[in-house]
N, CA, C, O and CB atoms as a CASP TS submission, in Angstrom:
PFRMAT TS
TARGET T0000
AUTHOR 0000-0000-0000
METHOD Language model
MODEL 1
PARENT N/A
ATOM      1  N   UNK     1     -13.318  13.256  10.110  1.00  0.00           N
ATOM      2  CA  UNK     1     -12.129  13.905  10.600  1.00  0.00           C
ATOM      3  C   UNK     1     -10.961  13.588   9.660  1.00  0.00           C
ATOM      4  O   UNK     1     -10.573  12.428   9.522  1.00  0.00           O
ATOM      5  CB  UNK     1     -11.821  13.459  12.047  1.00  0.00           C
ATOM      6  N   UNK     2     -10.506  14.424   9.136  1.00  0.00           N
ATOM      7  CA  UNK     2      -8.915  14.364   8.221  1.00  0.00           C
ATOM      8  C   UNK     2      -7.975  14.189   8.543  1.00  0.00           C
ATOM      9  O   UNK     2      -7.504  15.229   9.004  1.00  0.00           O
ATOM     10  CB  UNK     2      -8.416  15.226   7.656  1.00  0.00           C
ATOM     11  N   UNK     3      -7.103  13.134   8.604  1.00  0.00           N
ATOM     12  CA  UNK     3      -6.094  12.898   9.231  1.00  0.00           C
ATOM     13  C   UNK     3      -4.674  13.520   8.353  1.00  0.00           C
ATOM     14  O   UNK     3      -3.510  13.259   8.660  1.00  0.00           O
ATOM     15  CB  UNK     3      -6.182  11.393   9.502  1.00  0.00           C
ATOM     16  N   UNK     4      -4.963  14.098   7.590  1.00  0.00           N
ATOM     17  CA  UNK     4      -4.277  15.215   6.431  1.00  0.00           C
ATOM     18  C   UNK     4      -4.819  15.927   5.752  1.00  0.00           C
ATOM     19  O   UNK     4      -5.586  15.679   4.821  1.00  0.00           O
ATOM     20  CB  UNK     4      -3.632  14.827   5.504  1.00  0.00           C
ATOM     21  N   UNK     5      -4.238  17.514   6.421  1.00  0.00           N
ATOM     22  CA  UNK     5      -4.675  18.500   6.191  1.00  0.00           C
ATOM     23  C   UNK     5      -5.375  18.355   4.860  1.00  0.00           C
ATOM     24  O   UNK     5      -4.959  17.241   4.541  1.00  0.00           O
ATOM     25  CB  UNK     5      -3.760  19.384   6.340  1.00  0.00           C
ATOM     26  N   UNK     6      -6.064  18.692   3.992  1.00  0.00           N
ATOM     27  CA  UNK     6      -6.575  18.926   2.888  1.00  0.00           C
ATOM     28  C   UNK     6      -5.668  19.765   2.582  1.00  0.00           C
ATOM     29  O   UNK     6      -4.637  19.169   2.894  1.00  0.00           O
ATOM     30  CB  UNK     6      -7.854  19.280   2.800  1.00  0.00           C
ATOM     31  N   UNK     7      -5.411  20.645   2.222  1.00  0.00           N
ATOM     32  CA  UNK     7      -4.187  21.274   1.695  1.00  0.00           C
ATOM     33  C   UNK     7      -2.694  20.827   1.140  1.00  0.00           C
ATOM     34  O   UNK     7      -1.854  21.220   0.330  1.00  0.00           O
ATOM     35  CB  UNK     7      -3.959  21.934   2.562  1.00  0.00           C
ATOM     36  N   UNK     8      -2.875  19.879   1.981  1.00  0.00           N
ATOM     37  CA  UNK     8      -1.597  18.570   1.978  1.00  0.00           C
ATOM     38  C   UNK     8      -1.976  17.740   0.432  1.00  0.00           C
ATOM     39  O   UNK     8      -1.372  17.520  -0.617  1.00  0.00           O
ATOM     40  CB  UNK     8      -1.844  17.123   3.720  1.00  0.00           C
ATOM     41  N   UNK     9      -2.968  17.527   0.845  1.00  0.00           N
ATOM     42  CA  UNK     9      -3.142  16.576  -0.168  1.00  0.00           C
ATOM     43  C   UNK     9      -3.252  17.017  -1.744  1.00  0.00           C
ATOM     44  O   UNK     9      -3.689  18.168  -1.745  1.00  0.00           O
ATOM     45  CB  UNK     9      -4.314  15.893   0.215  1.00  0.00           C
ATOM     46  N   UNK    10      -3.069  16.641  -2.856  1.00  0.00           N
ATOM     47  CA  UNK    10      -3.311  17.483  -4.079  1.00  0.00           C
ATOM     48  C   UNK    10      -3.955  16.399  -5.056  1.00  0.00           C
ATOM     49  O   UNK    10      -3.402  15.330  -5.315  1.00  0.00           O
ATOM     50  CB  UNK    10      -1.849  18.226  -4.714  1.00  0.00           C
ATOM     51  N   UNK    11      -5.079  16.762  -5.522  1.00  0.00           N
ATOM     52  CA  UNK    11      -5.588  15.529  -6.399  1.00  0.00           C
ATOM     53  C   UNK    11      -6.043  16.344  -7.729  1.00  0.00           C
ATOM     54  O   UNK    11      -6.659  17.392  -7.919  1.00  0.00           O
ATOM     55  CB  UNK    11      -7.003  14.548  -5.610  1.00  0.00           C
ATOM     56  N   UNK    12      -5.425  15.327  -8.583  1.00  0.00           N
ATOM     57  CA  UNK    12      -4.899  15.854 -10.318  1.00  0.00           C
ATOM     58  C   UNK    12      -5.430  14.177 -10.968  1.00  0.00           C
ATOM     59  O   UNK    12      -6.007  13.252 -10.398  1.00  0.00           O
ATOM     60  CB  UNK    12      -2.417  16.324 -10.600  1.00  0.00           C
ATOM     61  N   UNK    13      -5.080  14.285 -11.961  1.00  0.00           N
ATOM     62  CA  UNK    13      -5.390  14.031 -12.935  1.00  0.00           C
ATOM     63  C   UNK    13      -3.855  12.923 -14.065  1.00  0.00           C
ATOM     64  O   UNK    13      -2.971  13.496 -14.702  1.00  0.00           O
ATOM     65  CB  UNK    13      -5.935  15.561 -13.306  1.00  0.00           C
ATOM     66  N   UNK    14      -3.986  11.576 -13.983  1.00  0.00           N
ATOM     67  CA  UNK    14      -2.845  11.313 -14.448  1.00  0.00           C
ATOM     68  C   UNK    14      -2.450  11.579 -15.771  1.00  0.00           C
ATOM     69  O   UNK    14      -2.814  12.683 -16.174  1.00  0.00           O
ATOM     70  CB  UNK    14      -2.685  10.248 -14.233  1.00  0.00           C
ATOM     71  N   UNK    15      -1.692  10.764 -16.712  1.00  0.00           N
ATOM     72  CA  UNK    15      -1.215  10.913 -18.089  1.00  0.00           C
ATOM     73  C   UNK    15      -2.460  10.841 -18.570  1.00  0.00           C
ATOM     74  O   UNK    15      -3.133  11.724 -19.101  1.00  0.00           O
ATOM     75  CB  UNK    15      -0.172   9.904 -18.700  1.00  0.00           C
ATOM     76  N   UNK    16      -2.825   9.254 -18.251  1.00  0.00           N
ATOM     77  CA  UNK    16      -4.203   8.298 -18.724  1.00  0.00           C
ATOM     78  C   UNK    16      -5.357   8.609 -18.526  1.00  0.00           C
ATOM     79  O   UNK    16      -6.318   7.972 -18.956  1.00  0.00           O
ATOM     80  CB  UNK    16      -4.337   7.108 -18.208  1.00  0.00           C
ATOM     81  N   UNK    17      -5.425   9.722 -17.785  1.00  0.00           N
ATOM     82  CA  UNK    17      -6.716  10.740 -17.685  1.00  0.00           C
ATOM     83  C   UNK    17      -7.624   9.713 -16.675  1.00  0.00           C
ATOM     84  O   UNK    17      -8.721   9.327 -17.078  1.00  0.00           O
ATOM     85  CB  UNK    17      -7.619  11.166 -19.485  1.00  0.00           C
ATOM     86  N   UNK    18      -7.078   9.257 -15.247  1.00  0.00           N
ATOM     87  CA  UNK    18      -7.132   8.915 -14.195  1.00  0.00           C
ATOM     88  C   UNK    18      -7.240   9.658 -13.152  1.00  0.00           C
ATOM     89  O   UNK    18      -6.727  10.758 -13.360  1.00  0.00           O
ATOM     90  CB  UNK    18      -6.441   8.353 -14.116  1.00  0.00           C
ATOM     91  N   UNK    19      -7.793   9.523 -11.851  1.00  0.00           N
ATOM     92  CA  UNK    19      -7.804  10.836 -10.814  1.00  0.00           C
ATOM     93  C   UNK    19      -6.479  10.020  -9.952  1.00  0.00           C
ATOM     94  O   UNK    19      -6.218   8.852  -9.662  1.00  0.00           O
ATOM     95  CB  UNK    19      -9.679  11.218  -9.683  1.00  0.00           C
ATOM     96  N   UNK    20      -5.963  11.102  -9.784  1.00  0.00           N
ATOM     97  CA  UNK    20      -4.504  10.919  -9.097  1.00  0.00           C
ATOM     98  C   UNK    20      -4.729  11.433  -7.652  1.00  0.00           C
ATOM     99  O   UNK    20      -5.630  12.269  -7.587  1.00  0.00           O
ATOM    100  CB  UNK    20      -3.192  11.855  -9.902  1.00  0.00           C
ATOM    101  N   UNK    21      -4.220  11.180  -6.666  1.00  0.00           N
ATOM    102  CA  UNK    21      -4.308  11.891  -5.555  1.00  0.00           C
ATOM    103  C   UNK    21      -2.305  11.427  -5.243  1.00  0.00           C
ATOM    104  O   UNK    21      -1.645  10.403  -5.421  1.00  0.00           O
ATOM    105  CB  UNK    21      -5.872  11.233  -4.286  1.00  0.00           C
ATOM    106  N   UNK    22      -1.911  13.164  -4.592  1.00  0.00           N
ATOM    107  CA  UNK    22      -0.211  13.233  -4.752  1.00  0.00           C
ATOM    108  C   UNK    22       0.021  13.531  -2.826  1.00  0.00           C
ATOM    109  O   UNK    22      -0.253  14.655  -2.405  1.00  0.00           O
ATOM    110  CB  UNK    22       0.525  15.041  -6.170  1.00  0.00           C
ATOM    111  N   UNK    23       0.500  12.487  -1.869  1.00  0.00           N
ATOM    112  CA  UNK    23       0.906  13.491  -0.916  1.00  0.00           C
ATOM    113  C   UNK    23       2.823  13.566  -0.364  1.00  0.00           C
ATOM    114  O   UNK    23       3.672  12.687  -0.224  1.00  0.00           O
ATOM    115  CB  UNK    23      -0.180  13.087   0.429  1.00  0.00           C
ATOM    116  N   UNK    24       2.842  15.075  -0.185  1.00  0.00           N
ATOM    117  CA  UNK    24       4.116  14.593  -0.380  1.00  0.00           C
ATOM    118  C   UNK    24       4.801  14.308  -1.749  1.00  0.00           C
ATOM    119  O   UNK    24       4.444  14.851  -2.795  1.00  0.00           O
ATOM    120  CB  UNK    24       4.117  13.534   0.270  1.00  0.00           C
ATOM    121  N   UNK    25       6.013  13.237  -1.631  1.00  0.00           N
ATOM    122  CA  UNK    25       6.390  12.768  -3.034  1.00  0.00           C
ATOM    123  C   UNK    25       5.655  11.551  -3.184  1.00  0.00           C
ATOM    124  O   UNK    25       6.265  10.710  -3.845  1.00  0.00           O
ATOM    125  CB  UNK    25       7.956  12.526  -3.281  1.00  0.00           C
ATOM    126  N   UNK    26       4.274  11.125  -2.677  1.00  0.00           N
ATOM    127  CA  UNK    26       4.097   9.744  -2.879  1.00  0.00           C
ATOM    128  C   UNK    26       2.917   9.833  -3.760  1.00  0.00           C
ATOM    129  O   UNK    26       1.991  10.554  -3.387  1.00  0.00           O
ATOM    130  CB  UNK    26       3.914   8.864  -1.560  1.00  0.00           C
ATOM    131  N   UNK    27       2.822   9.180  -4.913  1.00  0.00           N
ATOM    132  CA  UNK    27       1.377   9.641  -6.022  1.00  0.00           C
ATOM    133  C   UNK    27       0.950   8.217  -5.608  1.00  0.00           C
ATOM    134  O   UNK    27       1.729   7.267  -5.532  1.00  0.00           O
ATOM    135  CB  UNK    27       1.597  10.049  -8.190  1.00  0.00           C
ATOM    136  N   UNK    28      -1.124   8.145  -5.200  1.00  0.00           N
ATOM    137  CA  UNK    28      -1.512   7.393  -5.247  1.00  0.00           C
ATOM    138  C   UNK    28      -2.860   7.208  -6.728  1.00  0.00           C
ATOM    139  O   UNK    28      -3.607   8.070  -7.192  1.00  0.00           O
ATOM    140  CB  UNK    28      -1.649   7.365  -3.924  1.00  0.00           C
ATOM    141  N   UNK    29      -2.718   5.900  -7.065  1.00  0.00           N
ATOM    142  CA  UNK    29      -3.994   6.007  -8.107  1.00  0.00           C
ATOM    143  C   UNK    29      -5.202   5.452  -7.527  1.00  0.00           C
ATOM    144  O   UNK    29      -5.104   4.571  -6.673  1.00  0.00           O
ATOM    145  CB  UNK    29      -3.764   5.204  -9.500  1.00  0.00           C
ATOM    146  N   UNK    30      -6.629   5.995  -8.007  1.00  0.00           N
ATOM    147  CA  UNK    30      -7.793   5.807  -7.945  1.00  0.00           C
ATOM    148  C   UNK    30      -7.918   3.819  -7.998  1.00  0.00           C
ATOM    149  O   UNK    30      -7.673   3.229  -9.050  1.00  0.00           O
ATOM    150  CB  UNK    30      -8.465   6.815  -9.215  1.00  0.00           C
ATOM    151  N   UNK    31      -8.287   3.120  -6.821  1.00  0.00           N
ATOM    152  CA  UNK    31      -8.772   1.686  -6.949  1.00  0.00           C
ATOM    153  C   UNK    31     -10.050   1.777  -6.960  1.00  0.00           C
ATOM    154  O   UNK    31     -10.495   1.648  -8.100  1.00  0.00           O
ATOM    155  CB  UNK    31      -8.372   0.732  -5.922  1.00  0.00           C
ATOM    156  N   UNK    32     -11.097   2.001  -5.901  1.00  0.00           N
ATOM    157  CA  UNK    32     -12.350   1.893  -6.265  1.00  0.00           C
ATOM    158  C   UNK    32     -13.055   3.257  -5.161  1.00  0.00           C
ATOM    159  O   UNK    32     -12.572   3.812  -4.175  1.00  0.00           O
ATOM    160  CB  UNK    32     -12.900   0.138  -6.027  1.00  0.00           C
ATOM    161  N   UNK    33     -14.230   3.414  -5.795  1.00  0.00           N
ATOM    162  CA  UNK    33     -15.441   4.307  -5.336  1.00  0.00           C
ATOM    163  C   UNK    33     -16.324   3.927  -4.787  1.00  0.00           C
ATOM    164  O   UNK    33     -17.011   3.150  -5.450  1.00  0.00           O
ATOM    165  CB  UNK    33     -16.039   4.869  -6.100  1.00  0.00           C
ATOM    166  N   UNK    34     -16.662   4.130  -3.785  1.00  0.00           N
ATOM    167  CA  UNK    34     -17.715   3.510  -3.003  1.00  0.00           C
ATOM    168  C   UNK    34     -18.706   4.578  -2.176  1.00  0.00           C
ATOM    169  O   UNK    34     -18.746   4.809  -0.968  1.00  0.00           O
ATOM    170  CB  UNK    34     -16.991   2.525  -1.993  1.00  0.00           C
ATOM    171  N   UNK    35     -19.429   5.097  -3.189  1.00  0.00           N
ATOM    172  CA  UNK    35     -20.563   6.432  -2.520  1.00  0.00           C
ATOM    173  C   UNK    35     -19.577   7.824  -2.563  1.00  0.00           C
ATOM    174  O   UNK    35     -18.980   8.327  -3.514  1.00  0.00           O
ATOM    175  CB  UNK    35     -21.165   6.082  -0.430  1.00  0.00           C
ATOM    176  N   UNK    36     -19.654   8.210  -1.210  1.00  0.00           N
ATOM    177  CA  UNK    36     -18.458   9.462  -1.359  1.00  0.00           C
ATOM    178  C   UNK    36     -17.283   8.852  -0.714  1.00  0.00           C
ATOM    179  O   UNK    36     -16.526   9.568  -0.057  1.00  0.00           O
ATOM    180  CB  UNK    36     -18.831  11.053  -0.509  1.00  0.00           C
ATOM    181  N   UNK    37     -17.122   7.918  -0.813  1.00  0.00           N
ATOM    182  CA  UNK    37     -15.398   7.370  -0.085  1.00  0.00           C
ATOM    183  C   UNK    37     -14.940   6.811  -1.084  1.00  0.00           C
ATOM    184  O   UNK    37     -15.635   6.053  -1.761  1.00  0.00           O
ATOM    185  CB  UNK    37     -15.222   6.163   1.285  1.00  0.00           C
ATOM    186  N   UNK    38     -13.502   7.121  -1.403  1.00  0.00           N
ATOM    187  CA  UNK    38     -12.694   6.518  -2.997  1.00  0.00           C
ATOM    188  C   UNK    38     -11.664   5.677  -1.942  1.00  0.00           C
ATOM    189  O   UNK    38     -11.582   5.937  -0.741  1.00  0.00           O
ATOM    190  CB  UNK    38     -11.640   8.085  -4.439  1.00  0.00           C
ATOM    191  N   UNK    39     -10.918   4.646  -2.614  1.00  0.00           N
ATOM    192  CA  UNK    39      -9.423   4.011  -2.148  1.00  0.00           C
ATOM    193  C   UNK    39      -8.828   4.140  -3.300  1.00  0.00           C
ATOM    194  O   UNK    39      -9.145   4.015  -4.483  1.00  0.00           O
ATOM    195  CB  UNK    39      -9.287   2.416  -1.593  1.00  0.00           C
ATOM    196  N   UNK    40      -7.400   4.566  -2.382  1.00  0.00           N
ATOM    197  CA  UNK    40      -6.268   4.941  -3.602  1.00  0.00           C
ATOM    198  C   UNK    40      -4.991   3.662  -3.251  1.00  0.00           C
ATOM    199  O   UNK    40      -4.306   3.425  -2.256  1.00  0.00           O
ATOM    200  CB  UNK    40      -5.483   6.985  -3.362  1.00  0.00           C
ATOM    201  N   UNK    41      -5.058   3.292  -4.052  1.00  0.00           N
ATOM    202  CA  UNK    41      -3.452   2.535  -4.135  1.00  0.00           C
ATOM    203  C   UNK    41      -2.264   3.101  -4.356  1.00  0.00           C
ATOM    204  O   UNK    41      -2.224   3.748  -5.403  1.00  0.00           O
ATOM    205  CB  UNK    41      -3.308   1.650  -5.117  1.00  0.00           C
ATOM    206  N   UNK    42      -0.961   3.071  -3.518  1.00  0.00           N
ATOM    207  CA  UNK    42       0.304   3.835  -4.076  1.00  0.00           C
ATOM    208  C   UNK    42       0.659   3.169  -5.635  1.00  0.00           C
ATOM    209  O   UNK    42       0.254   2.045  -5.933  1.00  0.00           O
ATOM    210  CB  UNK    42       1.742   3.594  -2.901  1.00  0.00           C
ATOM    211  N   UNK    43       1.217   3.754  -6.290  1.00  0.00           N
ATOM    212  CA  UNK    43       1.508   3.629  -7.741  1.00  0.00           C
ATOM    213  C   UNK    43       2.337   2.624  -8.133  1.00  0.00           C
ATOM    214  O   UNK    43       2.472   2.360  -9.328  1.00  0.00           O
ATOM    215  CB  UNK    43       2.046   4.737  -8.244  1.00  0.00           C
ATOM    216  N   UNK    44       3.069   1.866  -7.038  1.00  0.00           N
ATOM    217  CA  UNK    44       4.160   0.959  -7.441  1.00  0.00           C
ATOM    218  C   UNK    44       3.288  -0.491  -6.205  1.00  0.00           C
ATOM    219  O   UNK    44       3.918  -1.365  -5.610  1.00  0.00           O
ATOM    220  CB  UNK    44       6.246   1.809  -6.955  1.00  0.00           C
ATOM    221  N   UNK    45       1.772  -0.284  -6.169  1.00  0.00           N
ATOM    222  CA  UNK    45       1.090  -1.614  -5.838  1.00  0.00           C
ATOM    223  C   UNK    45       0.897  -2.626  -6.937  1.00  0.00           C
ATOM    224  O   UNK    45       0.608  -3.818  -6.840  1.00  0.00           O
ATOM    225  CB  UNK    45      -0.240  -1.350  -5.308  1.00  0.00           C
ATOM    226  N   UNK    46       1.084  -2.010  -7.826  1.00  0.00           N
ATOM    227  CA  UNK    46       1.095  -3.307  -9.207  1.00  0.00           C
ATOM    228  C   UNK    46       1.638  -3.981  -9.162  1.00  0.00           C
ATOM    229  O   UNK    46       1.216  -5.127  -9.318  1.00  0.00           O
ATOM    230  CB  UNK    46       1.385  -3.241 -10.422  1.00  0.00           C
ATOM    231  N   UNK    47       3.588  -3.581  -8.796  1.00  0.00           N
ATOM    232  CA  UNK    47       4.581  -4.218  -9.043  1.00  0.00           C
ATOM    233  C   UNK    47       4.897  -5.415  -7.655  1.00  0.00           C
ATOM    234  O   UNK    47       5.710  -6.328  -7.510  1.00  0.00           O
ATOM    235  CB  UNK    47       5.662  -3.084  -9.359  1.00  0.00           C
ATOM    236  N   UNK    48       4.194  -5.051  -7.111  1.00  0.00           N
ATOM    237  CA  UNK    48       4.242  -5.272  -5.087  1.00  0.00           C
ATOM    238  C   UNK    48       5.056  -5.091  -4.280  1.00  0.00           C
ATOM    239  O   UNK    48       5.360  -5.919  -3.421  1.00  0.00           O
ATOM    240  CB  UNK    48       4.146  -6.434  -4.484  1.00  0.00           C
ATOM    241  N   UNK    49       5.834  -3.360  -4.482  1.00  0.00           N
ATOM    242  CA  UNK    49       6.832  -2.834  -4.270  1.00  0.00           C
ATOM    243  C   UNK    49       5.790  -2.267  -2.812  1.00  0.00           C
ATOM    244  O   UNK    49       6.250  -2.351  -1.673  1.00  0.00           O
ATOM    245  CB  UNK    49       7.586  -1.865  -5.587  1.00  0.00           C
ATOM    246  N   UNK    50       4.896  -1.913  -2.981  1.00  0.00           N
ATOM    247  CA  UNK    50       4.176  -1.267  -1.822  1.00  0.00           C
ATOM    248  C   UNK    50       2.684  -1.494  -1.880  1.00  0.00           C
ATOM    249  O   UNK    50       1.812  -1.369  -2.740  1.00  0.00           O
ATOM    250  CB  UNK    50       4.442   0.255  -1.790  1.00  0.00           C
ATOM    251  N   UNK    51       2.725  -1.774  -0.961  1.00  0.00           N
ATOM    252  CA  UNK    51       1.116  -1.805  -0.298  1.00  0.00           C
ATOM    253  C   UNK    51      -0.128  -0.705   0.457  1.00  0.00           C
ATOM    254  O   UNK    51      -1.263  -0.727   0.933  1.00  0.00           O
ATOM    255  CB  UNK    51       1.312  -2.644   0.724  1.00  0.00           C
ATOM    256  N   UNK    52       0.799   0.041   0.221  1.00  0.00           N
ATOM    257  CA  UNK    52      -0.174   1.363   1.167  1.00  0.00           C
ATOM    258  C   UNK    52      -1.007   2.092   0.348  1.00  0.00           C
ATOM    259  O   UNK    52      -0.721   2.586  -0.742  1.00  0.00           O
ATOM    260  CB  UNK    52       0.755   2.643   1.919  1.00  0.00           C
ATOM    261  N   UNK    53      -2.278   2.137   1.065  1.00  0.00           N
ATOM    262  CA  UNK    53      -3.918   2.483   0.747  1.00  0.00           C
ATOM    263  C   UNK    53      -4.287   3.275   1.385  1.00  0.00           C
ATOM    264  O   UNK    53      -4.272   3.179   2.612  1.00  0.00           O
ATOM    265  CB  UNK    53      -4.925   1.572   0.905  1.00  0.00           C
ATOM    266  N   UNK    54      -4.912   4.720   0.488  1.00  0.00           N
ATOM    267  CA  UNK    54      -5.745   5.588   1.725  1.00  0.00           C
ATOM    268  C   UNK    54      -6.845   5.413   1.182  1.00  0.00           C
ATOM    269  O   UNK    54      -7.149   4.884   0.113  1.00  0.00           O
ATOM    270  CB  UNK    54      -5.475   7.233   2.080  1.00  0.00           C
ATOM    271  N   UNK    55      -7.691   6.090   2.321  1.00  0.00           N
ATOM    272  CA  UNK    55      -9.290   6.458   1.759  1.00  0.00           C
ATOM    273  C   UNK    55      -9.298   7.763   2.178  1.00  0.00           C
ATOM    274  O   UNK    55      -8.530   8.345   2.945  1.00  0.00           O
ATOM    275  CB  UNK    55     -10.712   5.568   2.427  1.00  0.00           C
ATOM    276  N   UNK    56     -10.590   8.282   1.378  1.00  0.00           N
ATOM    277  CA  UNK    56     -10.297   9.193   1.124  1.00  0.00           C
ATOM    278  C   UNK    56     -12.701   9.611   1.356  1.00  0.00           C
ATOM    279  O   UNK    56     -13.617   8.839   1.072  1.00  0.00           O
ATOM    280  CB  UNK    56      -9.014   9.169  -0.493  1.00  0.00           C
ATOM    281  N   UNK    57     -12.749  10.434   1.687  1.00  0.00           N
ATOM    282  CA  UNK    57     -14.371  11.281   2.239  1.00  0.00           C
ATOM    283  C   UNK    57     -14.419  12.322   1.637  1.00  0.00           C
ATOM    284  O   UNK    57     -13.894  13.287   2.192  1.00  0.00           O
ATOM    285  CB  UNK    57     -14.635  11.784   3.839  1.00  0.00           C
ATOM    286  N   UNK    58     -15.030  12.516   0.349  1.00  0.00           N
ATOM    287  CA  UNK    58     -15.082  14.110  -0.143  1.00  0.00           C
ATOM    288  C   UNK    58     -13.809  14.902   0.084  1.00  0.00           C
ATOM    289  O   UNK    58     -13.640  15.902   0.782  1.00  0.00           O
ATOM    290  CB  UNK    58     -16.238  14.946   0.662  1.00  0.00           C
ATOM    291  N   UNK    59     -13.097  14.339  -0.539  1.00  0.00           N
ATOM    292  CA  UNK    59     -11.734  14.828  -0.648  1.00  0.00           C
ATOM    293  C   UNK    59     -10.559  15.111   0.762  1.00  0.00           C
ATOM    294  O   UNK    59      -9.473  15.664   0.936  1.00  0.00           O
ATOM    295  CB  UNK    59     -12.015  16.147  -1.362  1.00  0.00           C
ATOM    296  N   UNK    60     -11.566  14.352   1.555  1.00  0.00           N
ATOM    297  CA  UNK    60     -11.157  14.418   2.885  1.00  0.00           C
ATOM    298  C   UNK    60      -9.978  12.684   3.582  1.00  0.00           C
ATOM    299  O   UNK    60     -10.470  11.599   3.889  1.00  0.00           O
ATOM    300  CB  UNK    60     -12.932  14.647   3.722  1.00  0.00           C
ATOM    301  N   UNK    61      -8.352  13.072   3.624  1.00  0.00           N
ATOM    302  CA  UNK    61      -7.640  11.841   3.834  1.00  0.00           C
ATOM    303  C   UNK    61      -8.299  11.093   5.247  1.00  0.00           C
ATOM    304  O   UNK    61      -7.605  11.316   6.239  1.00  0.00           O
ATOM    305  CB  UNK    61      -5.956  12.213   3.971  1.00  0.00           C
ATOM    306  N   UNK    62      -9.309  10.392   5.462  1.00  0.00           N
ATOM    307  CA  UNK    62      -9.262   9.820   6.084  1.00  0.00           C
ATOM    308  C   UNK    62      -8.956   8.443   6.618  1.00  0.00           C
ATOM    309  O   UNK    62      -9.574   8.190   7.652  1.00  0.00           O
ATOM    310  CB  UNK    62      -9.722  10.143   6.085  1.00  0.00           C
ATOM    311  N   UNK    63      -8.154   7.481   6.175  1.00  0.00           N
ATOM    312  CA  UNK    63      -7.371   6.255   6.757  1.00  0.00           C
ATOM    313  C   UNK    63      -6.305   6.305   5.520  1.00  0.00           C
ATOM    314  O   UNK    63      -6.304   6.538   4.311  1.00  0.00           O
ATOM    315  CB  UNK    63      -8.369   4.606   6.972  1.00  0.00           C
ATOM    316  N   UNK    64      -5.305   5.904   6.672  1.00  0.00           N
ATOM    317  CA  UNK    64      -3.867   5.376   5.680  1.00  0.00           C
ATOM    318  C   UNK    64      -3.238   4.007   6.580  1.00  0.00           C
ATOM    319  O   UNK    64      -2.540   4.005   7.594  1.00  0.00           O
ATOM    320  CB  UNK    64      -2.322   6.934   5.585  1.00  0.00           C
ATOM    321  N   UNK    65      -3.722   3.000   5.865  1.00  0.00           N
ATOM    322  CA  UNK    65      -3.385   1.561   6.413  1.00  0.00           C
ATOM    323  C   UNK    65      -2.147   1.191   6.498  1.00  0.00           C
ATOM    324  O   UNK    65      -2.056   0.269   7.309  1.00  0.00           O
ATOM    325  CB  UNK    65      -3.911   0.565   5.714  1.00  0.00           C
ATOM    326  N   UNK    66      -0.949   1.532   5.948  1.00  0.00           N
ATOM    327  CA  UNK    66       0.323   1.080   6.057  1.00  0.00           C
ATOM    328  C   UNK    66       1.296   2.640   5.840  1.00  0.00           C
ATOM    329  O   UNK    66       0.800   3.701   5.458  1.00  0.00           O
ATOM    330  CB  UNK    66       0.561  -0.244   4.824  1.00  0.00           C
ATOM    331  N   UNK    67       2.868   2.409   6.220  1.00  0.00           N
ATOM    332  CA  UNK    67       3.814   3.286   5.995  1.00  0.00           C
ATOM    333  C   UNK    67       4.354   2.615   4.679  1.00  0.00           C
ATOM    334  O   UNK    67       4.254   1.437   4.336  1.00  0.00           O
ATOM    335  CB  UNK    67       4.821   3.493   7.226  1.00  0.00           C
ATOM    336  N   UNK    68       5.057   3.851   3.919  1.00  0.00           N
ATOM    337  CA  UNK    68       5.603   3.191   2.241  1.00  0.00           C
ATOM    338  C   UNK    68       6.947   2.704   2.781  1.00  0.00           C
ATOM    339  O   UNK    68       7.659   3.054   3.723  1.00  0.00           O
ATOM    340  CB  UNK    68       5.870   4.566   0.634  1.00  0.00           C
ATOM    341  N   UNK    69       7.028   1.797   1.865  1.00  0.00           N
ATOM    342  CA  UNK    69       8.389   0.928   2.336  1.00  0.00           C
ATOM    343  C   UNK    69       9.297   1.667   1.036  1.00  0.00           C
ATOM    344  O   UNK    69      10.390   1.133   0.849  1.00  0.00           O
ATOM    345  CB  UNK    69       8.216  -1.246   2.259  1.00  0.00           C
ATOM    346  N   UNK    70       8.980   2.758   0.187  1.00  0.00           N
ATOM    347  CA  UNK    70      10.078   3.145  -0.551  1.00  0.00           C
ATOM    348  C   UNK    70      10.427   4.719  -0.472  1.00  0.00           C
ATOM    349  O   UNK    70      10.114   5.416   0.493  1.00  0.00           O
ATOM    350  CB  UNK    70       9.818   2.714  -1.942  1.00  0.00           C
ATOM    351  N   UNK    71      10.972   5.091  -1.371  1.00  0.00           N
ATOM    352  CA  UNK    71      10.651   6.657  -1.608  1.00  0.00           C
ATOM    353  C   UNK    71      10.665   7.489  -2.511  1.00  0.00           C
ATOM    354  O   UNK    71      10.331   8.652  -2.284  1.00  0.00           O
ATOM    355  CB  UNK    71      11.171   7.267  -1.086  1.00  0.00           C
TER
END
């Protein structure tokens, strides 16, 4: 079950030739693959500006563990 629309979601391709997934204004990057379920980290988890992680089912948003603390 998708807890965001697929349509919502847009998954591209970064500078670094990375799979990007964008929702909204929030770009998350590819952390790990696990069969058909990927986890994405928001883009400013490096810095430890934010912590929020989705997963993701055949392109399908299914869990988002935290709200972004930026914008």
């Amino acid at each position: 079950m998708c807890i965001v629309p697929v349509k919502d979601a847009l998954f591209s391709i970064s500078r670094f030739g990375k799979p990007k997934l964008v929702l909204g204004n929030q770009s998350f990057n590819i952390h790990k693959i696990i069969g058909p379920k990927s986890i994405w980290r928001c883009q400013k988890w490096r810095w430890g500006q934010c912590r929020t992680t989705i997963t993701t089912l055949e392109n399908c948003v299914i869990k988002m563990n935290k709200p972004h603390n930026h914008d």
